[in-house]
C-alpha positions in Angstrom: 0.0 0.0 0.0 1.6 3.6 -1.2 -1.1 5.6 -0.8 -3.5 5.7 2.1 -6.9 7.8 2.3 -7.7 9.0 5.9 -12.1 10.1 6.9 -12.0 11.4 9.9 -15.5 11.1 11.2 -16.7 11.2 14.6 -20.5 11.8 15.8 -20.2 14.8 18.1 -20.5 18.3 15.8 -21.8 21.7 17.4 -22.8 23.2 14.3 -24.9 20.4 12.4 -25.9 17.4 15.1 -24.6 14.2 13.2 -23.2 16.2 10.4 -21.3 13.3 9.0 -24.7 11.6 8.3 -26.8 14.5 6.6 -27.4 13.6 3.4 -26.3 16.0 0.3 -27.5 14.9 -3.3 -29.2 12.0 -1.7 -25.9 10.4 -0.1 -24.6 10.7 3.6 -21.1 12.9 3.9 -19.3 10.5 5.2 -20.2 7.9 2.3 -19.6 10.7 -0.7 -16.0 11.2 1.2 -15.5 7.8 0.7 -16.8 7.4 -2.6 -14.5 10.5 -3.8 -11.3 8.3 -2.4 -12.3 5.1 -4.0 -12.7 6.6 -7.7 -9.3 8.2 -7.6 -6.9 6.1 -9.0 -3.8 6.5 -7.2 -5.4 6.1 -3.5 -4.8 2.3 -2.6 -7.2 2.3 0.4 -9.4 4.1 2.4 -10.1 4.6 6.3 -12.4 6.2 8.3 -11.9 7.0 11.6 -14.7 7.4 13.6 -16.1 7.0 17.0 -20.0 6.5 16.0 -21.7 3.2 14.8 -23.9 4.4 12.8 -21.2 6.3 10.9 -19.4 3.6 10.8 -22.4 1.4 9.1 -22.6 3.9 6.7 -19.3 4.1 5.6 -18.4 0.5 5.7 -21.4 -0.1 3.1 -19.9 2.8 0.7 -16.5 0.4 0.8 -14.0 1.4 3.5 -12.4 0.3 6.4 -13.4 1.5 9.7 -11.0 2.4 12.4 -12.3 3.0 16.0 -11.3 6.3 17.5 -11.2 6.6 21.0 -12.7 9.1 23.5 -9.7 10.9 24.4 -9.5 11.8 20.4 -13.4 12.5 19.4 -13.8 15.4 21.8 -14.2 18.6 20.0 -10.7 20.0 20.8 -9.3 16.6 18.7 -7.1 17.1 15.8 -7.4 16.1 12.3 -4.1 15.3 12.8 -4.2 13.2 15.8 -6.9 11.1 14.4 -4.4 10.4 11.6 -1.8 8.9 13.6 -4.1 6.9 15.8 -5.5 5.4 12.4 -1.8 4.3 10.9 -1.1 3.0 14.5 -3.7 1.2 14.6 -4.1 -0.3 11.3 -0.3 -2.2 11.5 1.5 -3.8 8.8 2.6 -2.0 5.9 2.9 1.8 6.3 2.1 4.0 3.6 4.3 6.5 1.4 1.4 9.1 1.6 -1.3 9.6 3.6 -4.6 11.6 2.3 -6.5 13.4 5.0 -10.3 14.2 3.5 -13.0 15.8 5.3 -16.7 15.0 4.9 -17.8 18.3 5.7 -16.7 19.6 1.5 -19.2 17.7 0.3 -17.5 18.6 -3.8 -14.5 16.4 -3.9 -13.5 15.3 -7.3 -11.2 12.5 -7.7 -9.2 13.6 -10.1 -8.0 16.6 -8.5 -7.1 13.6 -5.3 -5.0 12.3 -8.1 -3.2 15.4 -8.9 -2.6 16.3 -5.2 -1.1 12.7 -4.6 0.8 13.2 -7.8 2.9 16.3 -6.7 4.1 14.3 -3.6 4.9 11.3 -5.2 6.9 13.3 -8.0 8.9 15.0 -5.4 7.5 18.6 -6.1 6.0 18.4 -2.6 6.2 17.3 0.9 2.8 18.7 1.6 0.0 19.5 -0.8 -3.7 21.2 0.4 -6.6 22.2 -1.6 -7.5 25.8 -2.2 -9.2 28.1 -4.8 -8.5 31.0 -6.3 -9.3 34.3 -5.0 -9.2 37.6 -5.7 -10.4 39.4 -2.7 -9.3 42.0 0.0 -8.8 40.9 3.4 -9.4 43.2 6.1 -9.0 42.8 10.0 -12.1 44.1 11.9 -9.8 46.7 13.1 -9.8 48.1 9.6 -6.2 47.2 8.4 -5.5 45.3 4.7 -4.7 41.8 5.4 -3.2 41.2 1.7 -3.3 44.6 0.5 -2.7 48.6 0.7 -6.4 49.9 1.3 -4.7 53.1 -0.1 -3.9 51.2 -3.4 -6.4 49.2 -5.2 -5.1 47.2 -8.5 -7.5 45.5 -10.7 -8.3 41.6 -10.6 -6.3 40.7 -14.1 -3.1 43.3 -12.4 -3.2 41.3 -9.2 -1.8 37.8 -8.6 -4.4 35.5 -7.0 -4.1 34.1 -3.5 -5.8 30.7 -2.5 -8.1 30.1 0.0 -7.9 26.8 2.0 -10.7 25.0 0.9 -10.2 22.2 3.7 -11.4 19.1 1.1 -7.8 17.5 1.3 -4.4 17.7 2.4 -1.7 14.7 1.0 1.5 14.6 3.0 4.3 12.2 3.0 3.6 9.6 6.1 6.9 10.3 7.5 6.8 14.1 7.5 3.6 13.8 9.6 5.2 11.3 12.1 8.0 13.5 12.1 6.2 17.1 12.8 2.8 16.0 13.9 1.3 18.6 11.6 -0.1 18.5 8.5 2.4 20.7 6.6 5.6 20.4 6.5 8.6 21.0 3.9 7.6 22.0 0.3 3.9 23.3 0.9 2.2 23.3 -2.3 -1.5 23.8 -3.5 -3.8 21.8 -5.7 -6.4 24.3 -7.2 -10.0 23.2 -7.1 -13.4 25.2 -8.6 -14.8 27.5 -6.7 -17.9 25.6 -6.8 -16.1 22.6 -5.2 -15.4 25.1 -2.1 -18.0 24.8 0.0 -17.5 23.9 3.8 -20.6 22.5 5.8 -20.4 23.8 9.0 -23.6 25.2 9.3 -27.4 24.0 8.8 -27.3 27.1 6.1 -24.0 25.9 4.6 -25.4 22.5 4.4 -28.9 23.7 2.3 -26.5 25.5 0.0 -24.4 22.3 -0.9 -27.4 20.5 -1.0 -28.6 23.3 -3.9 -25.9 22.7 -5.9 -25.6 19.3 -5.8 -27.7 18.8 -8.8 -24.9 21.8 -11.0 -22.1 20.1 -9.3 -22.4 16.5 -9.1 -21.4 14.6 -12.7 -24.2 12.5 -14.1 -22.5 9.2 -12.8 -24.2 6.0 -13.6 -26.8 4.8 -11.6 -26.7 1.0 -11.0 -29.6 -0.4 -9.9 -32.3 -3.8 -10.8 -35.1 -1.7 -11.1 -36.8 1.6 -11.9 -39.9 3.2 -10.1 -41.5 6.2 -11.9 -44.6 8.3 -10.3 -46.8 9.7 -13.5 -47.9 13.6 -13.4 -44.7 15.8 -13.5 -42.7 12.6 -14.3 -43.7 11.1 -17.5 -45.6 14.3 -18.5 -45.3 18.2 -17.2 -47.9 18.1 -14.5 -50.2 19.3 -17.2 -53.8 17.9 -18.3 -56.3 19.0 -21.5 -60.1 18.3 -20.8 -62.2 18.2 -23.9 -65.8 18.9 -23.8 -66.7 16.0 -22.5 -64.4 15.9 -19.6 -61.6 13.2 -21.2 -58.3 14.1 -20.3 -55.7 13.6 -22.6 -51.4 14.7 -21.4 -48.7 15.3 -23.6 -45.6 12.6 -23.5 -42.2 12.1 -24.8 -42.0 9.4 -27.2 -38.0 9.4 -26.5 -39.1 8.5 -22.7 -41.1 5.2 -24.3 -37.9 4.2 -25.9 -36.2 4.6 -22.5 -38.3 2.0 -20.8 -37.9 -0.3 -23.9 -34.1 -0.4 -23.4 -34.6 -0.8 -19.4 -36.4 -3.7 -20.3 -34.7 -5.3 -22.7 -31.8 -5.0 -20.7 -33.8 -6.5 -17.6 -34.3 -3.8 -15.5 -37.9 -4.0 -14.1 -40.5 -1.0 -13.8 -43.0 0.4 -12.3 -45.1 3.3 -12.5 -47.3 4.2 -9.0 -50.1 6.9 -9.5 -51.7 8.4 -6.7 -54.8 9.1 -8.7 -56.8 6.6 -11.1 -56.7 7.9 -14.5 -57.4 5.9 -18.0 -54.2 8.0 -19.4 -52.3 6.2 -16.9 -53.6 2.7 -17.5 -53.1 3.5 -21.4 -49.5 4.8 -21.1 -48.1 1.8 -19.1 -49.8 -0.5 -21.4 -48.2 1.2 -24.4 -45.2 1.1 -22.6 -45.6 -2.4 -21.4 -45.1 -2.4 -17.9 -47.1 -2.5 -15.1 -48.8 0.3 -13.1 -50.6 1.0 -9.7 -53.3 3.6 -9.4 -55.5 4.9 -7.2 -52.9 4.4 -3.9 -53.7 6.1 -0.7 -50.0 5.6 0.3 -47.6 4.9 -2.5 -44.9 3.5 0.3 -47.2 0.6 0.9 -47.7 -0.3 -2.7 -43.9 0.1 -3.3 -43.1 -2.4 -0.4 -45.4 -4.6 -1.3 -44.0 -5.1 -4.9 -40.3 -4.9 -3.9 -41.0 -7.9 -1.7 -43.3 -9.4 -4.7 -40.2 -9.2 -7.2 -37.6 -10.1 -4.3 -35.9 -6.9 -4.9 -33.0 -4.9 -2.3 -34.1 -1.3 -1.8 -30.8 0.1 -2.1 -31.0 -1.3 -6.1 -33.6 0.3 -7.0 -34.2 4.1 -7.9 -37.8 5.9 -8.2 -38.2 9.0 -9.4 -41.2 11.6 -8.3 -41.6 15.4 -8.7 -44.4 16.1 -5.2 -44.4 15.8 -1.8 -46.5 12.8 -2.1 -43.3 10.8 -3.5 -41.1 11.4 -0.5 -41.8 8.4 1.0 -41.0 6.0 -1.5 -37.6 8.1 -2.3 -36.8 7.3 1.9 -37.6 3.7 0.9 -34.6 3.2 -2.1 -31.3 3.7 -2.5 -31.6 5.8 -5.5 -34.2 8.7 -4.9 -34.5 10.7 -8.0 -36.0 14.1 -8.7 -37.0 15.6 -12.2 -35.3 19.7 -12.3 -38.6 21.4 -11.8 -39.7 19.2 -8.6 -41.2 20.3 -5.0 -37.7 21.7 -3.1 -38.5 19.4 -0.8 -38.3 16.2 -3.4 -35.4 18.0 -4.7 -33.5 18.2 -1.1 -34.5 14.7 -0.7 -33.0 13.3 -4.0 -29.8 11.9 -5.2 -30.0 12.5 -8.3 -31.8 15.9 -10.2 -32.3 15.4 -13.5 -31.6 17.5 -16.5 -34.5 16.7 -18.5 -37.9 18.1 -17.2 -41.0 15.6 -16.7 -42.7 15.0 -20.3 -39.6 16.1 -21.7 -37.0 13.5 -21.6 -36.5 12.7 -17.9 -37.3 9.2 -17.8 -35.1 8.8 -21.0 -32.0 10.6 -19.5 -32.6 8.7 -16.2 -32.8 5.2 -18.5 -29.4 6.1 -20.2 -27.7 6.3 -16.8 -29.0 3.0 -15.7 -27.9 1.5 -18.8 -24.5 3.0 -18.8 -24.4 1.0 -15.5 -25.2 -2.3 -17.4 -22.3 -4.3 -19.6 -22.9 -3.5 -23.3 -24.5 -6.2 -25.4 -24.0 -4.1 -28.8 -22.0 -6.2 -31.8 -18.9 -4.4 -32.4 -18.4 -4.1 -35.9 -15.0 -2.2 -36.1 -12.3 -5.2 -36.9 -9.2 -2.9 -35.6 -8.0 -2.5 -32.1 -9.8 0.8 -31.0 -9.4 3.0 -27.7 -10.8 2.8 -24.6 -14.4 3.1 -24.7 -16.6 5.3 -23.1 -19.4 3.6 -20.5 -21.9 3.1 -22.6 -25.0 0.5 -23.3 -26.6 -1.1 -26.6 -24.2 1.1 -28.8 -25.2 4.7 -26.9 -22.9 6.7 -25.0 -23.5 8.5 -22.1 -24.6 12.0 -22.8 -22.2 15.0 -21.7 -22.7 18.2 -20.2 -22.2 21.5 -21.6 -22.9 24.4 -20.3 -26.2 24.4 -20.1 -27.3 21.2 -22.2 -26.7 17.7 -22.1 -25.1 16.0 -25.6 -25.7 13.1 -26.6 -28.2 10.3 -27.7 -31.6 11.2 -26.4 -31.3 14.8 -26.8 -31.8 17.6 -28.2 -29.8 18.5 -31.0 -26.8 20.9 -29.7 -27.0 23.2 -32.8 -23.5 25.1 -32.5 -23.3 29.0 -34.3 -19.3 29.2 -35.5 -18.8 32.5 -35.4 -14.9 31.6 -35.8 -12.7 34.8 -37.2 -16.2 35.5 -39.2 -16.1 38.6 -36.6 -13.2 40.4 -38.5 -11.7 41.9 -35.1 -15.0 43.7 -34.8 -16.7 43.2 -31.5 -20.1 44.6 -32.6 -20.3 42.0 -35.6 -19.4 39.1 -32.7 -23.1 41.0 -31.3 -24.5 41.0 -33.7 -23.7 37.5 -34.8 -24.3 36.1 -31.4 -27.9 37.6 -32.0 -28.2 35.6 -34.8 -27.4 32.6 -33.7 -29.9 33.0 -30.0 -32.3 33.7 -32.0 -32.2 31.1 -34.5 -32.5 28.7 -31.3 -28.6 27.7 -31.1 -27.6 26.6 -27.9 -24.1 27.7 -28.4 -21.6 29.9 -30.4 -17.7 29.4 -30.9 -15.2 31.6 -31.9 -11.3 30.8 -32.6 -8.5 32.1 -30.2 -4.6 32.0 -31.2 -2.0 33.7 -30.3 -0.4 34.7 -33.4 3.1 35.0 -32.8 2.9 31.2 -32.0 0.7 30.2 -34.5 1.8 32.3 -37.5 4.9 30.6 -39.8 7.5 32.3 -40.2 7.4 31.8 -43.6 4.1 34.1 -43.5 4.4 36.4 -41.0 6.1 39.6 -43.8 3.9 38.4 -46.6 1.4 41.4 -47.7 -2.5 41.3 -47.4 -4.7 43.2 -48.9 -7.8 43.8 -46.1 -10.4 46.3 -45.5 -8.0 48.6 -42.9 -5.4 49.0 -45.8 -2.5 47.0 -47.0 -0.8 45.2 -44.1 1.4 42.2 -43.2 -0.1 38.7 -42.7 1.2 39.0 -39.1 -0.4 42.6 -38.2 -3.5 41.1 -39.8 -3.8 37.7 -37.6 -2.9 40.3 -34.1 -5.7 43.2 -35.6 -8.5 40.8 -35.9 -7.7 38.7 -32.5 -10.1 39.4 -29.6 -8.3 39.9 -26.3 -9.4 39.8 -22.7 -11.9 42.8 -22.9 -13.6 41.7 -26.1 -14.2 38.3 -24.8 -15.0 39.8 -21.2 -17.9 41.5 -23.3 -18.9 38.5 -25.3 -19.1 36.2 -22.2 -21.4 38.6 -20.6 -23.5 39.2 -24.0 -24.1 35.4 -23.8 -25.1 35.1 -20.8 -27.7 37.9 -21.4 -28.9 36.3 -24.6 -28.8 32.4 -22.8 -26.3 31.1 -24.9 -23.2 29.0 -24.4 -19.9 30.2 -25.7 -16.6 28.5 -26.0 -13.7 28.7 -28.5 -11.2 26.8 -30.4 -7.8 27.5 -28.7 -4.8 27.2 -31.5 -2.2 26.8 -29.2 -1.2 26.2 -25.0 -1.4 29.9 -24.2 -4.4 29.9 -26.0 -6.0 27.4 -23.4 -5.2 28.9 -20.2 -6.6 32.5 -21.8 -9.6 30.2 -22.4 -9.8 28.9 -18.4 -9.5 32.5 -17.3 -12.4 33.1 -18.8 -14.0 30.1 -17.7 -15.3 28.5 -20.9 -18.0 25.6 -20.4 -16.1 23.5 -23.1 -13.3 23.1 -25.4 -13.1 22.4 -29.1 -10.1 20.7 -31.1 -10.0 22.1 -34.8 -9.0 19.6 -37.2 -6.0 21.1 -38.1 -5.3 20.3 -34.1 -5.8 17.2 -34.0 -2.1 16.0 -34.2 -1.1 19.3 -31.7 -0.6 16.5 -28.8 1.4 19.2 -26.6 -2.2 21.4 -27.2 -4.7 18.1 -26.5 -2.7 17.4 -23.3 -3.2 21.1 -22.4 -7.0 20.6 -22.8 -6.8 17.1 -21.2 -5.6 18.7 -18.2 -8.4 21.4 -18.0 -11.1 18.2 -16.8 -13.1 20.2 -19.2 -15.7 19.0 -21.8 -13.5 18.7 -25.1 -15.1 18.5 -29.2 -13.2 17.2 -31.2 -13.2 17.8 -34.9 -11.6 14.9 -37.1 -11.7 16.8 -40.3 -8.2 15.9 -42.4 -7.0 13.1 -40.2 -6.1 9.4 -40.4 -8.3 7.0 -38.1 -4.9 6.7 -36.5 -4.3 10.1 -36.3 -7.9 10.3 -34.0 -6.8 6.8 -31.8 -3.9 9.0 -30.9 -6.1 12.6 -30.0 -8.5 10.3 -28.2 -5.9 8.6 -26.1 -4.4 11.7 -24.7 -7.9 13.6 -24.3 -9.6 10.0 -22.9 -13.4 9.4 -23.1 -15.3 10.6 -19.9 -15.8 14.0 -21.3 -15.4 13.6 -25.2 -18.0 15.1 -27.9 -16.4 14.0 -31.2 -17.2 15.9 -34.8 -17.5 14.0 -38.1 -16.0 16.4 -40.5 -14.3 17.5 -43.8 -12.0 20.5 -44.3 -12.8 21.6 -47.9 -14.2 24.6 -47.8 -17.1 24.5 -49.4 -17.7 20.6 -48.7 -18.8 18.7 -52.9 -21.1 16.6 -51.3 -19.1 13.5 -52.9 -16.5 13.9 -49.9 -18.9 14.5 -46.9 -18.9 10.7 -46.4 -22.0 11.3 -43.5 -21.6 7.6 -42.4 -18.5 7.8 -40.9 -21.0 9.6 -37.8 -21.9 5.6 -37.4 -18.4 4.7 -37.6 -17.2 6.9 -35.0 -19.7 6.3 -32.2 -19.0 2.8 -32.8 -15.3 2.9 -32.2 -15.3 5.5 -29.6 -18.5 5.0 -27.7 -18.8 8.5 -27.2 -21.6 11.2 -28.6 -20.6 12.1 -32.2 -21.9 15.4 -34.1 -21.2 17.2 -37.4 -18.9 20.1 -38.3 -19.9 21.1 -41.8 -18.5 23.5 -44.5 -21.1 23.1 -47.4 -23.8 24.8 -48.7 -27.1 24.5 -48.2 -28.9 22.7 -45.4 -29.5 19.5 -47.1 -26.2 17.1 -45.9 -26.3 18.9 -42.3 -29.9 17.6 -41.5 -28.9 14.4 -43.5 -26.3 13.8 -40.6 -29.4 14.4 -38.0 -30.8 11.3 -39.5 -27.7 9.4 -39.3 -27.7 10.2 -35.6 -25.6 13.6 -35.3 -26.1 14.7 -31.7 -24.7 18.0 -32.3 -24.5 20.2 -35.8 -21.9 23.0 -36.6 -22.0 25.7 -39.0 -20.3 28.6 -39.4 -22.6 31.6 -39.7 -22.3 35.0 -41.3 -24.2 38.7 -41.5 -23.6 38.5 -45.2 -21.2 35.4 -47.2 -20.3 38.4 -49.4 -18.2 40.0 -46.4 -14.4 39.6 -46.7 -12.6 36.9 -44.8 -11.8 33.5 -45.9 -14.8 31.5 -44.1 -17.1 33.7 -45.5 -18.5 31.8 -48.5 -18.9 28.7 -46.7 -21.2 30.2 -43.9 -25.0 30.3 -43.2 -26.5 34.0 -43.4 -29.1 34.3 -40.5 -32.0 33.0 -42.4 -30.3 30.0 -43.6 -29.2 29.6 -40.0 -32.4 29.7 -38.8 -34.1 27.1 -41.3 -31.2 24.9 -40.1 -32.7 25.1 -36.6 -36.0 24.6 -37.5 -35.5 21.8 -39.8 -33.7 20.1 -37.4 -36.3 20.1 -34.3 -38.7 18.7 -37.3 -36.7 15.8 -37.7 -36.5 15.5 -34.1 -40.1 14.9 -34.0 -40.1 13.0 -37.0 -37.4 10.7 -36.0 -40.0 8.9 -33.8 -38.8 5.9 -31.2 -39.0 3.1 -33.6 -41.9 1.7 -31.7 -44.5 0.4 -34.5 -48.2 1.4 -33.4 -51.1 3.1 -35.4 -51.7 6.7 -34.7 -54.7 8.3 -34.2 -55.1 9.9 -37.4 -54.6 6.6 -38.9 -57.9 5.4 -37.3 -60.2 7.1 -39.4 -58.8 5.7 -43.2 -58.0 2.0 -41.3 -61.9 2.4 -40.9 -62.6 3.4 -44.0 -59.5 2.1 -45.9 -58.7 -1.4 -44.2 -59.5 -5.3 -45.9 -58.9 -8.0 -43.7 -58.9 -11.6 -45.3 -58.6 -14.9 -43.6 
């Protein structure tokens, strides 16, 4: 054992009684501290030290090892530290190199930021490493004197160097150095940034109901493992809404990419249920489309929920049920996966694991289905022949959707329809307005621009060479620096976007690039295809934990294998593309969208550089979950991308066109529709 992972836990808090226990996202503190420990990769074990059964029930079930801390160290006046040492005393054997102190009060830890932290000690660039974020802000005394600063001089943020606060997530230290001092740092003190959003201490019933808000923004869509699925009906599979007719019928609104859901659960042997407080014929008719079974009319849903868990010989903690009122809570207290849709009660919401994305009627039973599937082994035919990469969790041949910004991507969803704006602004922050207008109010979810920095990315070869451009005769060098956007313009355009409710990200050319990119904190990356083989750039991005597109125009399948290795899968959006500008249609090759989410397992979309609408909405059909076009105020403009761009109404055809085929698209569920009925009637000769 080199690396050891210490919890300490005990029962007594002032602030929160039995804060250890309190549940944030659904899970106990103590368990998501343990969770955290066993997903990173370089932490051999994990221990918690604790002094209270129940915690120590708890965490045992989430997969550590329990260490019992005495009296004389679970008084409130106890160390961190001191619980440390009694745990590698205690445990015997084999001591570790490194030992990994992580509290349960942050309830935000990611794994991979563990990793890092460990990484700096074992590498030697640090004795002792401790989690912090970035911050800009004055400290005063409450005497009124500047803690980091001259009150009588105030610099701006981008002249000042940050400090970091100490987050108190995690410290790593090397075992020795804390047997040595008997403190956590010692020697070479180094940080390990985390997000801001990761930074929030519990130590308060208010600082608990904020983590337990932004559970739903901060927690990744992880899979959810389970046997079986348990789905209330108003607000669930519909939006709470009913039409009445004349005659009193009710009839709800669906999603038919919810039915396909259930059909996958079921296929892949996941039982469901649906439980209705009320007796309605929509009900009965929806689960018998759907083909499961249903339970109406309940005066208490727990009851009926027992009763069938114990009728199918089913655990609780395997199972997950999802509900949007008050009158679901206690079936969510009965499972170990309680699951809310986004636009539930704020009780239901407080009480759930998982918040989904996708509103009720809208794709939330779908999107919960796709995480219990990417759960399940894969029983898709692989019909690549060559070794491919790693593959991304995935089940039946679909990958697990991604976040960005403000969408999910991927199978399931809505099309991400992606405004390239790209140099198409001409160094002119009004036509970036402009153009961002165009694209919110065509219905894109996002726009990207391109951001170089041109003393890098220039040849030298091209730098003296003379342009002719609308600001006069220049070099190819001044050009590239008069039309880049720095700091301020992209200040602006981040704060446009979020006006308009738009996503914006960019295609960085080049390292410095990146980090520009993650001070202005970007919701995603994208790899141009002239990147692809820019491994010193793709490690840059890798390193970000980011959500990365990746554009495969000009490159050997090799060529990808290699991006894909270095950028990995769990956050990977990959573009089918072709870098002639304009694309003949003879080289768009649109099925290489199959072949791609085939090898990779990962969503794949289309980049595309043709005119006309015709081969982008042909890739919808072929299963595109995202489309890119670059758009234009006017293809007659000067600048090289020009020509090859969508003018606002084009642009907004593309949109619409696409949300048709959406609908059209269908779940591949044969059934006769309603307004076949009438010519069936009519129409219809049956023979023996």
């Amino acid at each position: 054992m080199r690396v050891l992972a210490v919890v300490p836990a005990r029962g007594g808090s002032v602030g929160v009684p039995l804060k250890n226990l309190e549940k944030v996202g659904g899970v106990p503190l103590v368990a998501r501290a343990v969770d955290a420990c066993l997903r990173a990769e370089l932490v051999d074990d994990v221990v918690v030290s604790t002094d209270h059964d129940r915690i120590a029930e708890v965490a045992r079930s989430a997969g550590a090892r329990i260490v019992r801390r005495p009296a004389e160290l679970s008084g409130p006046t106890a160390s961190s530290e001191s619980a440390m040492l009694h745990a590698l005393s205690e445990l015997g054997g084999e001591t570790p190199e490194i030992v990994v102190l992580v509290q349960c009060t942050s309830a935000f830890l990611d794994p991979r930021d563990l990793d890092a932290a460990v990484e700096k000690v074992l590498d030697g660039e640090a004795d002792s490493v401790f989690s912090g974020t970035e911050t800009y802000e004055f400290v005063w005394t409450g005497a009124g004197h500047g803690v980091n600063h001259d009150p009588a001089v105030r610099p701006r943020r981008q002249d000042r160097e940050p400090h970091f606060r100490e987050t108190g997530a995690f410290y790593v230290m090397r075992t020795e150095g804390l047997r040595e001092r008997g403190h956590r740092f010692f020697g070479r003190v180094a940080v390990q940034p985390v997000p801001a959003g990761h930074a929030v201490e519990i130590d308060t019933p208010e600082d608990l109901e904020i983590a337990r808000a932004l559970a739903p923004f901060v927690d990744e869509p992880l899979p959810i493992d389970v046997d079986a699925v348990v789905t209330d009906f108003d607000g669930v599979h519909t939006d709470d809404r009913a039409f009445v007719d004349s005659d009193g019928r009710e009839m709800v609104a669906v999603s038919r990419s919810d039915g396909m859901g259930i059909a996958l659960l079921r296929r892949a042997g996941v039982k469901v249920l649906v439980l209705s407080t009320e007796r309605n014929p929509v009900v009965a008719a929806r689960a018998a489309k759907l083909g499961v079974p249903v339970v109406q009319g309940l005066g208490a849903k727990d009851v009926a929920l027992r009763e069938w868990l114990a009728a199918e010989g089913l655990a609780p903690e395997r199972v997950a049920y999802v509900g949007n009122d008050v009158n679901d809570l206690s079936c969510m207290a009965i499972v170990g996966w309680p699951v809310a849709v986004p636009d539930a009660h704020p009780r239901v919401r407080a009480a759930a694991r998982v918040v989904l994305s996708a509103p009720g009627g809208a794709g939330a039973v779908r999107e919960l289905s796709d995480r219990v599937l990417a759960a399940r082994p894969s029983t898709a035919l692989e019909t690549v022949t060559t070794p491919a990469p790693v593959r991304a969790p995935g089940h039946l041949g679909q990958p697990r959707p991604v976040r960005i910004g403000r969408s999910l991507v991927g199978p399931g969803q809505p099309v991400y329809v992606i405004g390239e704006i790209g140099i198409n602004h001409n160094g002119d922050v009004e036509i970036a307005r402009k153009l961002i207008d165009v694209a919110a109010d065509a219905g894109c979810q996002a726009v990207k621009f391109q951001k170089r920095t041109p003393e890098i990315c220039v040849p030298l070869e091209q730098r003296d060479q003379i342009r002719q451009t609308p600001w006069g005769e220049m070099t190819y060098m001044e050009y590239k620096i008069r039309t880049e956007f720095g700091a301020d313009e992209y200040r602006y355009i981040a704060k446009y976007c979020e006006e308009r409710g738009i996503d914006w990200f960019a295609s960085p050319w080049d390292v410095p690039s990146v980090d520009f990119l993650e001070e202005m904190d970007v919701v995603a990356h994208k790899v141009a295809s002239a990147s692809v083989t820019d491994h010193e750039l793709l490690r840059a991005l890798a390193a970000t934990r980011k959500p990365v597109i990746l554009s495969t125009g000009m490159s050997t399948i090799e060529e990808i294998d290699a991006a894909v290795e270095i950028l990995g899968t769990e956050r990977l959006v990959m573009m089918h593309a072709t870098s002639t500008y304009p694309l003949p249609p003879e080289e768009a090759n649109l099925r290489m969208i199959t072949t791609l989410g085939q090898r990779y397992g990962v969503p794949v979309g289309y980049s595309g550089h043709e005119r006309g609408l015709q081969i982008s909405l042909a890739a919808v059909t072929l299963g595109a979950v995202t489309v890119e076009r670059h758009i234009t105020l006017d293809r007659a403009m000067w600048g090289s991308d020009h020509a090859a761009s969508l003018e606002p109404t084009g642009l907004e055809h593309l949109v619409r066109d696409i949300r048709i085929i959406e609908t059209a698209l269908g779940d591949g569920v044969k059934r006769v529709y309603p307004g076949e009925q009438a010519p069936r009637a009519r129409l219809r000769r049956v023979t023996a």
